[in-house]
gemmi code that builds the backbone of each chain (N, CA, C; Angstrom):
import gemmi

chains = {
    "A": [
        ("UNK", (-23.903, -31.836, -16.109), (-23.917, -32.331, -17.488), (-23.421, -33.784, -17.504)),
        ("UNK", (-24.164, -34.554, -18.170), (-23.719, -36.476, -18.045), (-23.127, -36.440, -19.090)),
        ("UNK", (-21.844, -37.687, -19.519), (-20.811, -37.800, -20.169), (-21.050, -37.389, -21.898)),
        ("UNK", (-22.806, -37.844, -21.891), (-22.970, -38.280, -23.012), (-23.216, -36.739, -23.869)),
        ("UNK", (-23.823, -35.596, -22.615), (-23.835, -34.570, -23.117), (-22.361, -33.080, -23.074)),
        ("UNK", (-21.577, -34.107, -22.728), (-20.248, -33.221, -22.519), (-19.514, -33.964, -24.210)),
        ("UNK", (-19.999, -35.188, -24.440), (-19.451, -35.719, -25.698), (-19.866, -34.702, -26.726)),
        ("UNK", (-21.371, -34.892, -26.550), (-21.835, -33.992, -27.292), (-21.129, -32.373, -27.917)),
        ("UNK", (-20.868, -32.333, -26.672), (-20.406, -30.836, -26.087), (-18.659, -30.484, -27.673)),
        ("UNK", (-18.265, -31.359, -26.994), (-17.068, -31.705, -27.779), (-17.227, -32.286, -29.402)),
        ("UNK", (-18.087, -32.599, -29.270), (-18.126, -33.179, -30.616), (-18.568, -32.251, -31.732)),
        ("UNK", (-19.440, -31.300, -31.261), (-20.252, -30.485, -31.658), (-18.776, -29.022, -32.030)),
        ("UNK", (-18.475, -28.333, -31.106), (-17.170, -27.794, -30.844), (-15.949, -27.975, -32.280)),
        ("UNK", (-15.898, -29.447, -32.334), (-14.589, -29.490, -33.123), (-14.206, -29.628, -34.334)),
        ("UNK", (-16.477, -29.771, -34.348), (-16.330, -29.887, -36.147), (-16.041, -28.575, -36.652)),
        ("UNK", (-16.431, -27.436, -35.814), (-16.278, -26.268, -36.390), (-14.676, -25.986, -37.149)),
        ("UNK", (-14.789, -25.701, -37.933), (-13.346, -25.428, -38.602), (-13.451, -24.958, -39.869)),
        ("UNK", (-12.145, -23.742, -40.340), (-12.115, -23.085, -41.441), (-12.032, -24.000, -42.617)),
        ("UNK", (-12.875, -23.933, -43.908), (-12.479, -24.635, -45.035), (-11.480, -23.953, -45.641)),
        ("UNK", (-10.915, -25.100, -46.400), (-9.865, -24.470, -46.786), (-9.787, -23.787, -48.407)),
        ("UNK", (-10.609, -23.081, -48.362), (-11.303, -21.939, -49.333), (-11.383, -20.646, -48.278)),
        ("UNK", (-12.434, -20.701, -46.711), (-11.805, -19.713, -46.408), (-10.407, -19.261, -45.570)),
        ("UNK", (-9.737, -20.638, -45.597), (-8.244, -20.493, -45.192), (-7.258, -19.567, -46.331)),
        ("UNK", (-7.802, -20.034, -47.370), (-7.118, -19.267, -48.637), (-7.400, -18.345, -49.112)),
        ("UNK", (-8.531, -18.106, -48.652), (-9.216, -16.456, -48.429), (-8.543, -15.386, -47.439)),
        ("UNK", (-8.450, -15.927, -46.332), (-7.939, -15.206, -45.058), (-6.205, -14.913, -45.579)),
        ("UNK", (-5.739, -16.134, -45.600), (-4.229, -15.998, -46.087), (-4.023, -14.740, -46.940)),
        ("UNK", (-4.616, -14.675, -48.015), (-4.744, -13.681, -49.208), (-4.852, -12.260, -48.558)),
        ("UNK", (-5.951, -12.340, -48.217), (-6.358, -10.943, -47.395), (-5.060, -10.640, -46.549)),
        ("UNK", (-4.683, -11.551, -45.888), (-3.288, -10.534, -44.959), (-1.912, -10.367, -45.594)),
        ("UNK", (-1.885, -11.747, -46.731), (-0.177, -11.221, -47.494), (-0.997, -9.810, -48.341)),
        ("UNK", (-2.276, -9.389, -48.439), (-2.458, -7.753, -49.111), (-1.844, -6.657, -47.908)),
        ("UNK", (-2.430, -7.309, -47.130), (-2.407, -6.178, -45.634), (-0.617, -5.856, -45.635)),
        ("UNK", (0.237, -7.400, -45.767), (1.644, -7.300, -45.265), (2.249, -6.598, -46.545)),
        ("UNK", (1.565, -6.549, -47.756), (2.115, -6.009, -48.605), (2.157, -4.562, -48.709)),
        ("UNK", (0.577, -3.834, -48.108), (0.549, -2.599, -48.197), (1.501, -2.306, -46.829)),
        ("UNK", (1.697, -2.894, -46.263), (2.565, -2.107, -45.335), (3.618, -2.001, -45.607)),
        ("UNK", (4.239, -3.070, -46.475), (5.724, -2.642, -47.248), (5.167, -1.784, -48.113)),
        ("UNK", (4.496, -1.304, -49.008), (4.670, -0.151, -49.498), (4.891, 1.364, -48.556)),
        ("UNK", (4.052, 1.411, -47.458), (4.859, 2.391, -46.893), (5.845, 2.457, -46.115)),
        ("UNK", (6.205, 0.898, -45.982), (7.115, 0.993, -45.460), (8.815, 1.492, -46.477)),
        ("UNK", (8.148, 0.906, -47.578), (9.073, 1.374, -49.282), (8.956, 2.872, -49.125)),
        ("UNK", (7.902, 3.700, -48.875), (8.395, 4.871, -49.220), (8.801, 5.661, -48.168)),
        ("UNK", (8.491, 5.122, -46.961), (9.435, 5.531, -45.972), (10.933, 5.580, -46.229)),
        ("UNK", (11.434, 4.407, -46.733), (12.520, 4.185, -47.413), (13.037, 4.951, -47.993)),
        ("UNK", (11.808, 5.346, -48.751), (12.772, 6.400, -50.008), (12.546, 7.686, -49.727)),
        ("UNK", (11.912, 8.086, -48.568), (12.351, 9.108, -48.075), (13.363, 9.086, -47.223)),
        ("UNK", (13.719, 8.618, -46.698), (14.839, 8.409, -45.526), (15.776, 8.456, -46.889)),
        ("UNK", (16.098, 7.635, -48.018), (17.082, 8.025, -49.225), (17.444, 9.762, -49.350)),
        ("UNK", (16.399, 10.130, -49.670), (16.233, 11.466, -50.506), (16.554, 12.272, -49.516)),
        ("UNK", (16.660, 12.044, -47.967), (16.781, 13.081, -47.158), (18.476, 12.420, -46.777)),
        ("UNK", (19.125, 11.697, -47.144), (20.176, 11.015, -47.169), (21.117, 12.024, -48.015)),
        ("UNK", (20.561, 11.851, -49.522), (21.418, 12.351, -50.430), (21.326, 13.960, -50.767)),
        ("UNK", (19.810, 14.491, -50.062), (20.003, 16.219, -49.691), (21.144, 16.533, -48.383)),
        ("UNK", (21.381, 15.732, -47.471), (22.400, 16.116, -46.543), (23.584, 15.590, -47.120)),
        ("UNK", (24.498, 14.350, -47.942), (25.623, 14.775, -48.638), (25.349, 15.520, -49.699)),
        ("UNK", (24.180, 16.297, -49.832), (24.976, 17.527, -51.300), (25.351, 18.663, -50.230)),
        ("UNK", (24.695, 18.901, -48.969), (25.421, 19.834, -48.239), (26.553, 19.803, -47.518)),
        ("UNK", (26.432, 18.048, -46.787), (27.667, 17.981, -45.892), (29.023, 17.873, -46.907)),
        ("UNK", (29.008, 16.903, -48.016), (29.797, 16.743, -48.511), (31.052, 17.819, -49.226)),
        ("UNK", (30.374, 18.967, -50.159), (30.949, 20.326, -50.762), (31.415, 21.375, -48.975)),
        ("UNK", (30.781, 20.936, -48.020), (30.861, 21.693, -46.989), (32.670, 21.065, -46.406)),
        ("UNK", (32.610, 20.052, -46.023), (34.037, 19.324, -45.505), (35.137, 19.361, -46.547)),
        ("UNK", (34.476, 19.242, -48.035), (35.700, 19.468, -48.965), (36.063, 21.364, -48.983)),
        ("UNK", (35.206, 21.810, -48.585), (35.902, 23.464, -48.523), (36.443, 23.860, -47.518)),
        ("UNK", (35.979, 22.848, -46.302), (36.639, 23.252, -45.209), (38.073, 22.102, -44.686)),
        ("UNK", (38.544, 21.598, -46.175), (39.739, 20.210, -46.008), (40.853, 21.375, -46.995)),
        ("UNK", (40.176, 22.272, -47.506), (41.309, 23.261, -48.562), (41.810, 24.302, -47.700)),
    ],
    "B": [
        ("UNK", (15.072, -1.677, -50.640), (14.025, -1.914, -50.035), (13.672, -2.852, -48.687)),
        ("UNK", (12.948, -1.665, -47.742), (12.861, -2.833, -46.850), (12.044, -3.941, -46.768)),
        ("UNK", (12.501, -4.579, -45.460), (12.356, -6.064, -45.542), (10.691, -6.428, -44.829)),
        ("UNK", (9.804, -7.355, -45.159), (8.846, -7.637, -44.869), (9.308, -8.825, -43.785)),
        ("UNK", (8.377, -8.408, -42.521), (8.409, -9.412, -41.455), (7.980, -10.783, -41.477)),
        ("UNK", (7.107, -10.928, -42.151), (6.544, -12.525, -42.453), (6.291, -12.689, -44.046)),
        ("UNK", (7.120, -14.078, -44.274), (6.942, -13.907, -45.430), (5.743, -14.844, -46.023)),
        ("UNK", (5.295, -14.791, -47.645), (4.215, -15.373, -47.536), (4.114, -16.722, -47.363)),
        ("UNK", (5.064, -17.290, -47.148), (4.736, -19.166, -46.855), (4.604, -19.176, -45.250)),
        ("UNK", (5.157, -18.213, -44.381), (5.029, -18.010, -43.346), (3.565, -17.744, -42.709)),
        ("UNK", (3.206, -16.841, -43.243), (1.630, -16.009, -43.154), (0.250, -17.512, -43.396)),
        ("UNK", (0.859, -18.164, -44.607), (0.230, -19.378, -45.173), (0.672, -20.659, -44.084)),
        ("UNK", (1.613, -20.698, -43.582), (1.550, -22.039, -42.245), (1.048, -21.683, -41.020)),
        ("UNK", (0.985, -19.935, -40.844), (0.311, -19.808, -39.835), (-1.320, -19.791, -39.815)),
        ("UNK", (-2.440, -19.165, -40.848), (-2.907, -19.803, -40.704), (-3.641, -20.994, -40.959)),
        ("UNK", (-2.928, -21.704, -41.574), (-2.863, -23.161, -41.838), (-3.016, -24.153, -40.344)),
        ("UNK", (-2.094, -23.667, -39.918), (-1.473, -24.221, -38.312), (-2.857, -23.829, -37.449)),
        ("UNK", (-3.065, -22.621, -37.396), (-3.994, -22.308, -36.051), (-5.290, -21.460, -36.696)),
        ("UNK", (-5.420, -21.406, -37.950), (-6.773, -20.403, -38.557), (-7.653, -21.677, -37.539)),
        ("UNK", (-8.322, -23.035, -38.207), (-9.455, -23.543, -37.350), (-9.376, -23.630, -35.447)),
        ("UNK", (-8.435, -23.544, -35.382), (-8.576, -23.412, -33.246), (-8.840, -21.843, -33.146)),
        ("UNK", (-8.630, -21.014, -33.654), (-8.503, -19.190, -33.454), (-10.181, -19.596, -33.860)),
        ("UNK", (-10.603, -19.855, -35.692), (-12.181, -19.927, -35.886), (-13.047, -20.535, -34.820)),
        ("UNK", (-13.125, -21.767, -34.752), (-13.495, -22.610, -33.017), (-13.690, -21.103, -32.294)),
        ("UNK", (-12.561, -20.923, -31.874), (-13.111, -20.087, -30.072), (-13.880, -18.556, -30.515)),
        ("UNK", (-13.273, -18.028, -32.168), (-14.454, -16.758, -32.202), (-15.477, -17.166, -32.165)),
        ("UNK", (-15.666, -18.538, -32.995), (-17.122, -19.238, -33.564), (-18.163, -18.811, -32.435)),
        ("UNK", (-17.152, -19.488, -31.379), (-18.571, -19.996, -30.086), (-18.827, -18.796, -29.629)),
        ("UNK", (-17.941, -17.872, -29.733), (-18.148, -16.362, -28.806), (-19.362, -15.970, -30.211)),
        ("UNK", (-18.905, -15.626, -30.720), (-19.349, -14.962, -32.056), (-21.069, -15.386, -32.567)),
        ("UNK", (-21.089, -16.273, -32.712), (-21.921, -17.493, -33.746), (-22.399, -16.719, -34.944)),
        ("UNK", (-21.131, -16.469, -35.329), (-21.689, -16.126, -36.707), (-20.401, -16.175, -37.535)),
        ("UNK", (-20.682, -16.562, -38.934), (-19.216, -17.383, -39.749), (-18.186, -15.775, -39.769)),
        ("UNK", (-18.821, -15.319, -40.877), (-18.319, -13.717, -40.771), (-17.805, -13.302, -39.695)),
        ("UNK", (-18.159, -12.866, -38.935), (-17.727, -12.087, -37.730), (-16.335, -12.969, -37.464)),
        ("UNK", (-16.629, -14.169, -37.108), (-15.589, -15.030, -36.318), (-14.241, -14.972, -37.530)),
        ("UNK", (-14.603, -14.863, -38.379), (-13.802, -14.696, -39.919), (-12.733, -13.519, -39.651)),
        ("UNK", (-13.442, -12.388, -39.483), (-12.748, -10.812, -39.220), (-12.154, -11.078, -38.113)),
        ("UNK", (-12.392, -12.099, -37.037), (-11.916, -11.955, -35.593), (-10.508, -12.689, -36.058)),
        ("UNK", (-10.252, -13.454, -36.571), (-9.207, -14.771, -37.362), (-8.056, -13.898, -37.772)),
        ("UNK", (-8.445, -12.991, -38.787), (-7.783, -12.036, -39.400), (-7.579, -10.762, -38.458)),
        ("UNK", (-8.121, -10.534, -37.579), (-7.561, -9.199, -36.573), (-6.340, -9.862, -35.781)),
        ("UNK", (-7.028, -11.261, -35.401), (-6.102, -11.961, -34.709), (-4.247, -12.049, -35.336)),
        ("UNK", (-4.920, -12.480, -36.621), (-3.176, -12.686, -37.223), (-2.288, -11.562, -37.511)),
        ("UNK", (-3.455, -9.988, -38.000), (-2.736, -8.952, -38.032), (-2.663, -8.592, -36.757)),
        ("UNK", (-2.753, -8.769, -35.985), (-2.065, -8.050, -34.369), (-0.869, -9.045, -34.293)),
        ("UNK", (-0.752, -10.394, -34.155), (0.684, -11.304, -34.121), (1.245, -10.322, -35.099)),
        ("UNK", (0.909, -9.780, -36.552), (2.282, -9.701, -37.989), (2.329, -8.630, -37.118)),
        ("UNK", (1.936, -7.469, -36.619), (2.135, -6.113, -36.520), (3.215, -6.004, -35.124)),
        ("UNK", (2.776, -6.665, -34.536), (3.457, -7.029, -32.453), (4.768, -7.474, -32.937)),
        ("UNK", (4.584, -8.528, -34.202), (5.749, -9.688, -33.979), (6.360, -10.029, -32.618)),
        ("UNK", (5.315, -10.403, -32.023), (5.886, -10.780, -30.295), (6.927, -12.229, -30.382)),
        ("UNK", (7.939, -11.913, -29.318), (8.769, -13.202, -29.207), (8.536, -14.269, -28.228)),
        ("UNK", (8.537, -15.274, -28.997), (7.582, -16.561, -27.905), (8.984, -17.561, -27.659)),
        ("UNK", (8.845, -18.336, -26.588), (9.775, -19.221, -25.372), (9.700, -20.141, -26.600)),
        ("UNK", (8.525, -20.782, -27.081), (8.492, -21.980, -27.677), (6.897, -21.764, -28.556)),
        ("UNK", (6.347, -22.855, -29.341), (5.221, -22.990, -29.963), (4.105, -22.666, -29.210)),
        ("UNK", (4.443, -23.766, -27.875), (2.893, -23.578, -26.907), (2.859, -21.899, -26.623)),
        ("UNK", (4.099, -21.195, -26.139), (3.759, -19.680, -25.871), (3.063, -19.448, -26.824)),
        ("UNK", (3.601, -19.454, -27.711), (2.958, -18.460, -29.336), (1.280, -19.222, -29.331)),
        ("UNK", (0.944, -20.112, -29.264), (-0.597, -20.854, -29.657), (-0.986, -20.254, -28.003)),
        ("UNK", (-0.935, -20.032, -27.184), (-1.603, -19.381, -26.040), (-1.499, -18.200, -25.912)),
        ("UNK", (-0.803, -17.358, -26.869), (-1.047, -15.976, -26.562), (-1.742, -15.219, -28.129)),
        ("UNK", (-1.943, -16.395, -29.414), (-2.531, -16.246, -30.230), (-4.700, -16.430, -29.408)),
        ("UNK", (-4.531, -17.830, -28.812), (-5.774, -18.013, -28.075), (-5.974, -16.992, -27.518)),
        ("UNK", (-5.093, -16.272, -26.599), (-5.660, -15.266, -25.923), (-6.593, -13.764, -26.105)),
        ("UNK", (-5.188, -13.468, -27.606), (-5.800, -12.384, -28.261), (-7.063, -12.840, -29.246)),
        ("UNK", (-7.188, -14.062, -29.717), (-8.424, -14.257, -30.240), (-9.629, -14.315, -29.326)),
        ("UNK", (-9.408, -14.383, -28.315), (-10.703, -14.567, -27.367), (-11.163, -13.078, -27.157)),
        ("UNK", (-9.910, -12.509, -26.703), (-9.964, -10.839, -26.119), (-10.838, -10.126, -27.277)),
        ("UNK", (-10.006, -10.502, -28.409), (-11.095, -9.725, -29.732), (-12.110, -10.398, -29.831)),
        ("UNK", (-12.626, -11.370, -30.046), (-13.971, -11.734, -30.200), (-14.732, -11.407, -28.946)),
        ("UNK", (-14.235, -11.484, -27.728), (-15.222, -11.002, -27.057), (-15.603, -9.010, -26.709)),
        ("UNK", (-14.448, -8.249, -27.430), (-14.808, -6.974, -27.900), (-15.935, -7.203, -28.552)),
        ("UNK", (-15.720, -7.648, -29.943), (-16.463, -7.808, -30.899), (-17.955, -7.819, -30.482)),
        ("UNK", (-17.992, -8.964, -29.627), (-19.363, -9.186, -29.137), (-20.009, -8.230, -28.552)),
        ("UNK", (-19.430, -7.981, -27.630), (-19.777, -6.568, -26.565), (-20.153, -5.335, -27.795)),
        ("UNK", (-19.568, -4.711, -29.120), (-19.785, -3.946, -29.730), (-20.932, -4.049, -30.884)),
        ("UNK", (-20.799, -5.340, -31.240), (-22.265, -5.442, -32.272), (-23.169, -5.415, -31.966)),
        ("UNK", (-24.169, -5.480, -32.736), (-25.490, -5.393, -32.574), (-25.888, -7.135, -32.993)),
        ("UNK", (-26.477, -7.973, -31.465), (-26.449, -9.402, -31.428), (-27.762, -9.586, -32.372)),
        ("UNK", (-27.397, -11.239, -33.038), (-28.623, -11.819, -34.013), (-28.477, -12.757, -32.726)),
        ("UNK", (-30.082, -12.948, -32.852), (-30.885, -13.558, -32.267), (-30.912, -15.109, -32.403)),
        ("UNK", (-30.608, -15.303, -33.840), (-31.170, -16.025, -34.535), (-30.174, -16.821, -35.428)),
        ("UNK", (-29.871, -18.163, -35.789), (-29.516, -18.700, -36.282), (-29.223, -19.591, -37.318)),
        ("UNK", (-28.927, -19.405, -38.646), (-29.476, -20.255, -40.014), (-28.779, -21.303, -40.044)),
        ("UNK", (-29.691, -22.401, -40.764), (-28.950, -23.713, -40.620), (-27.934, -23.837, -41.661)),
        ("UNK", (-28.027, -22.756, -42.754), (-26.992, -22.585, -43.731), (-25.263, -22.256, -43.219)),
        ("UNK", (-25.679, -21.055, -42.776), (-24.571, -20.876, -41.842), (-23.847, -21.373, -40.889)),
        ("UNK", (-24.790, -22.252, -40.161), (-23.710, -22.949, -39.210), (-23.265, -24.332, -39.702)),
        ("UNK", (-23.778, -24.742, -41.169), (-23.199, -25.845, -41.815), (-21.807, -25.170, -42.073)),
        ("UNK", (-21.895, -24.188, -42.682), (-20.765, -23.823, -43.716), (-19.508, -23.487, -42.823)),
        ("UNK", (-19.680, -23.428, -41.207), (-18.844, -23.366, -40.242), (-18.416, -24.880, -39.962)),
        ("UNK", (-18.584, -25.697, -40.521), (-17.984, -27.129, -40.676), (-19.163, -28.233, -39.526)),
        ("UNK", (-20.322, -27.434, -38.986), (-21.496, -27.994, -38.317), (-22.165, -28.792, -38.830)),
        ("UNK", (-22.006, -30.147, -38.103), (-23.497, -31.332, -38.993), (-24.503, -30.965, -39.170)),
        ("UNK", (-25.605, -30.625, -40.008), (-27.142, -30.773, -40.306), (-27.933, -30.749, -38.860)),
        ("UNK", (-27.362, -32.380, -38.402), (-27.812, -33.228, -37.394), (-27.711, -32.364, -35.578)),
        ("UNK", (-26.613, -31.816, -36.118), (-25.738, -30.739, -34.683), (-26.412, -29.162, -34.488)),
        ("UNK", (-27.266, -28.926, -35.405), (-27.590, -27.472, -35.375), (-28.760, -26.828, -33.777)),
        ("UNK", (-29.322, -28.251, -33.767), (-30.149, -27.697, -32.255), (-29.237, -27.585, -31.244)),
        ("UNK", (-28.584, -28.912, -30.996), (-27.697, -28.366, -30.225), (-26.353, -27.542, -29.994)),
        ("UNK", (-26.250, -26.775, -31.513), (-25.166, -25.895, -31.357), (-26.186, -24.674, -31.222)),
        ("UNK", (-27.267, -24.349, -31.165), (-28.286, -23.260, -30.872), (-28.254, -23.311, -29.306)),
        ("UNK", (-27.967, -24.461, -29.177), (-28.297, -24.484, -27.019), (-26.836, -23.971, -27.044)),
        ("UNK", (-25.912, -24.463, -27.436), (-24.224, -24.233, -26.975), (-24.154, -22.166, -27.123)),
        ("UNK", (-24.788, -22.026, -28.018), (-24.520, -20.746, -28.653), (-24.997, -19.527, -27.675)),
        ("UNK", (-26.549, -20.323, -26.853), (-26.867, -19.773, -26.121), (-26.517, -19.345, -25.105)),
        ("UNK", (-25.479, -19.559, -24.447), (-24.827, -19.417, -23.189), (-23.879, -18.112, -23.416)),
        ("UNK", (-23.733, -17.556, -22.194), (-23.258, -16.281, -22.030), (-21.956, -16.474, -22.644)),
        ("UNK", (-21.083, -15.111, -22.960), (-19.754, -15.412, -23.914), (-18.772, -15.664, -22.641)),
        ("UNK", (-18.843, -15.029, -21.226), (-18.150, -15.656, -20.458), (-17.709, -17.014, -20.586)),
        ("UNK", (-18.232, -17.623, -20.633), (-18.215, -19.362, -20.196), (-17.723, -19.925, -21.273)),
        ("UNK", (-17.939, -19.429, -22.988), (-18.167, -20.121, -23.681), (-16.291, -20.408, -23.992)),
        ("UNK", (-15.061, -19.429, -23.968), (-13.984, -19.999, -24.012), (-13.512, -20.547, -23.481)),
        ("UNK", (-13.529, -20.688, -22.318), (-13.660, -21.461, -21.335), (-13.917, -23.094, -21.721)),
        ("UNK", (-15.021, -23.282, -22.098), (-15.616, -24.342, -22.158), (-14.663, -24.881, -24.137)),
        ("UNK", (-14.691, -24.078, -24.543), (-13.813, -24.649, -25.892), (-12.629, -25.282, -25.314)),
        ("UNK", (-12.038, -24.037, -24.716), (-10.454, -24.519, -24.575), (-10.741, -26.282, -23.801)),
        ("UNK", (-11.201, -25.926, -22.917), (-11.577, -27.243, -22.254), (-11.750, -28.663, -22.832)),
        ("UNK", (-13.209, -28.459, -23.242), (-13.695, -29.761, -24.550), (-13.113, -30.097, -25.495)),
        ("UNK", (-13.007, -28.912, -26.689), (-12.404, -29.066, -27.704), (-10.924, -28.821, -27.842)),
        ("UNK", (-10.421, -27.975, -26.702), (-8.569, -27.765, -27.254), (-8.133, -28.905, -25.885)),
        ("UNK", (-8.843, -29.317, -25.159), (-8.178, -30.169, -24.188), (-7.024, -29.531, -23.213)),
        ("UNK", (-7.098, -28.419, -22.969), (-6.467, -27.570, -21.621), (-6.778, -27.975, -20.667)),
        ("UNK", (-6.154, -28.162, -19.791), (-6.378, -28.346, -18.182), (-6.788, -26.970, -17.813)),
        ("UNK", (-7.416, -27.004, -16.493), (-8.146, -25.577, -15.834), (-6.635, -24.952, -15.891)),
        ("UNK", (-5.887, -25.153, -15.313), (-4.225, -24.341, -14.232), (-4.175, -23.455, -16.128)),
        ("UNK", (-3.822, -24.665, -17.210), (-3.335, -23.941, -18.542), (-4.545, -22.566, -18.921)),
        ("UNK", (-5.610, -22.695, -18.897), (-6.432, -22.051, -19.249), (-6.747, -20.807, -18.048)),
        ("UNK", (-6.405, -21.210, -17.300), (-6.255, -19.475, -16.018), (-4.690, -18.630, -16.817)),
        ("UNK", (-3.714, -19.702, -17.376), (-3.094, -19.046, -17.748), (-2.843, -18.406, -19.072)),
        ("UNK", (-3.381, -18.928, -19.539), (-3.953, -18.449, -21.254), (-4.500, -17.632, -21.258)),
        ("UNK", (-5.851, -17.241, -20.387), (-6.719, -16.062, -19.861), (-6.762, -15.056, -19.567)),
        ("UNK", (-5.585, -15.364, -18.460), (-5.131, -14.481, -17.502), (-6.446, -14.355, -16.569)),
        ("UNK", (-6.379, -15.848, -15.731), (-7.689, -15.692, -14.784), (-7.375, -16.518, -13.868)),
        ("UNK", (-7.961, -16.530, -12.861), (-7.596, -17.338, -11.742), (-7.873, -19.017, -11.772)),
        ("UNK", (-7.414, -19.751, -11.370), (-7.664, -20.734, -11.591), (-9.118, -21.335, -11.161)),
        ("UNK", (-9.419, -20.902, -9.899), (-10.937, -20.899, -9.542), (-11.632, -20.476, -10.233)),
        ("UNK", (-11.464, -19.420, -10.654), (-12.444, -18.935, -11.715), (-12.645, -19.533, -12.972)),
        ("UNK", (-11.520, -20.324, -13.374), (-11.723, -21.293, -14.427), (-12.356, -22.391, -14.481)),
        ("UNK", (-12.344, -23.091, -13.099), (-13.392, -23.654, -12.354), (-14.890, -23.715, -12.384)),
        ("UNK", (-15.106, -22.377, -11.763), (-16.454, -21.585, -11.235), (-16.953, -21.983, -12.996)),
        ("UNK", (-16.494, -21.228, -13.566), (-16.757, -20.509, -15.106), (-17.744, -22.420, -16.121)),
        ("UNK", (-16.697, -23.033, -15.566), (-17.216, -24.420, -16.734), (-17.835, -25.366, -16.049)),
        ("UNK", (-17.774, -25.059, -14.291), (-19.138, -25.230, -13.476), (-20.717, -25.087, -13.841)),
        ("UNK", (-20.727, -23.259, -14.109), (-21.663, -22.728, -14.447), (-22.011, -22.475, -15.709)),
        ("UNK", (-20.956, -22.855, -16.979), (-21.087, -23.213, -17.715), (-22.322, -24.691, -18.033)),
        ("UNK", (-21.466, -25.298, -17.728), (-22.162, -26.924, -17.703), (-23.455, -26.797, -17.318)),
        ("UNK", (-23.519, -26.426, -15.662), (-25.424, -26.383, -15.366), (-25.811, -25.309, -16.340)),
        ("UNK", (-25.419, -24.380, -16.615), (-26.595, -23.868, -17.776), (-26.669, -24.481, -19.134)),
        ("UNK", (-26.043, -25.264, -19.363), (-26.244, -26.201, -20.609), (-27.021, -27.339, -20.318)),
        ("UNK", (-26.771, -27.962, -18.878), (-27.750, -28.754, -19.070), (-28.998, -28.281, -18.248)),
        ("UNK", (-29.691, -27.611, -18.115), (-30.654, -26.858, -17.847), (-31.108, -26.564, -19.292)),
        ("UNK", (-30.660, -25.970, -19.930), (-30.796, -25.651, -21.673), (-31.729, -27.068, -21.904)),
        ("UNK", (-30.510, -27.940, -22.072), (-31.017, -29.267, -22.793), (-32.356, -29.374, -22.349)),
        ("UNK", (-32.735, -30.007, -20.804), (-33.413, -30.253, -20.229), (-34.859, -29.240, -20.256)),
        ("UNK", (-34.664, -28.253, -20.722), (-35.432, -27.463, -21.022), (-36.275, -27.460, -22.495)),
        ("UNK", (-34.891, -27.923, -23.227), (-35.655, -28.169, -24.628), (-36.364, -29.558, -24.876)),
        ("UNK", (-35.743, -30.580, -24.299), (-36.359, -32.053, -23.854), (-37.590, -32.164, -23.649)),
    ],
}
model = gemmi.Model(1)
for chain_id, residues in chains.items():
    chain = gemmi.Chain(chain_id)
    for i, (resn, *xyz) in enumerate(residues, 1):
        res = gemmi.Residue()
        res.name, res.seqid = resn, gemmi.SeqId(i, " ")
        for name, pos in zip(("N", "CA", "C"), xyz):
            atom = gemmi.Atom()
            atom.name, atom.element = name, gemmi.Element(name[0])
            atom.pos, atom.b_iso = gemmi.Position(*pos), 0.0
            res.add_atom(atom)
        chain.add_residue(res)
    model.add_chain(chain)
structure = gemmi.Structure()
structure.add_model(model)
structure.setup_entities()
């Protein structure tokens, strides 16, 4: 390949690039993606809560009967 | 509530920072806006999901290159290839009017060669960086934009 077609080569190559419409497209699309994953990651949460506060309604009445 | 790993100004400088070099190398594997689009976005959700820890910037931009190449060249291997190329489309990929024959010869070349030959031309890697970006031998990085090159200009020379 002679210089003029390796310029080419490169030149051709670098125009390629995201506009920035679909940069702000793409962006969008993944803070949805990072968002749905905090939602399950939220209700993971709130299960890990709820299975929190079902073991002090048992542990808790359990150590105070066994502190009398 | 828990905490989100990247936040959104984060998500927005990344791809700000590297969406057009990640588009570039699906582009050439790909040649098609779409596809290379989904490859951009697989790319960034595998970094948010990995959250891999990088030495410095260059780690993180060579192991983003890497996984963008790896997926686009899945990609390729799994679709069903167009033949064929619109001059609409490869404008709207930021391509001159003037550039479309010869991004039809560039396009033509096997997907082997073709990251190879980006990182090279357009990201300006030395062979040694690009065996290591790859994960390929350095000869072979060699061999690759060797045989790259004569089949491009064989292409040309053919369409001439």
């Amino acid at each position: 390949m002679t210089d003029i077609q390796t310029a080419e080569f490169m030149k051709i190559i670098s125009s390629v690039a995201l506009s920035p419409e679909d940069k702000a497209e793409i962006t969008g699309r993944l803070i949805k993606s990072a968002d749905s994953k905090n939602i399950i990651t939220k209700k993971r949460a709130a299960a890990a809560g709820i299975a929190v506060a079902i073991a002090a309604g048992f542990v808790i009445p359990y150590v105070r009967n066994k502190s009398r | 509530m828990a905490e989100r790993r990247f936040t959104n100004e984060e998500i927005s400088e990344l791809v700000d920072r590297y969406g057009s070099m990640i588009f570039r190398i699906a582009y050439c594997i790909l040649c098609n806006k779409d596809d290379a689009e989904d490859a951009v976005q697989d790319t960034f959700m595998k970094y948010m999901t990995k959250a891999p820890e990088f030495t410095d910037e260059e780690h993180r931009k060579a192991w983003l290159i890497r996984v963008s190449a790896n997926i686009s060249k899945n990609m390729f291997k799994l679709r069903i290839r167009r033949h064929t190329l619109s001059l609409e489309e490869v404008k709207s990929a930021g391509i001159p009017e003037s550039d479309f024959e010869a991004f039809e010869i560039i396009s033509a070349l096997p997907a082997k060669y073709k990251p190879v030959m980006t990182l090279h031309y357009a990201e300006g890697y030395k062979c040694s960086e690009i065996a290591e970006i790859l994960g390929i031998s350095e000869d072979a990085v060699k061999k690759r934009l060797q045989k790259g090159r004569a089949l491009l200009k064989n292409e040309i020379e053919r369409t001439e």
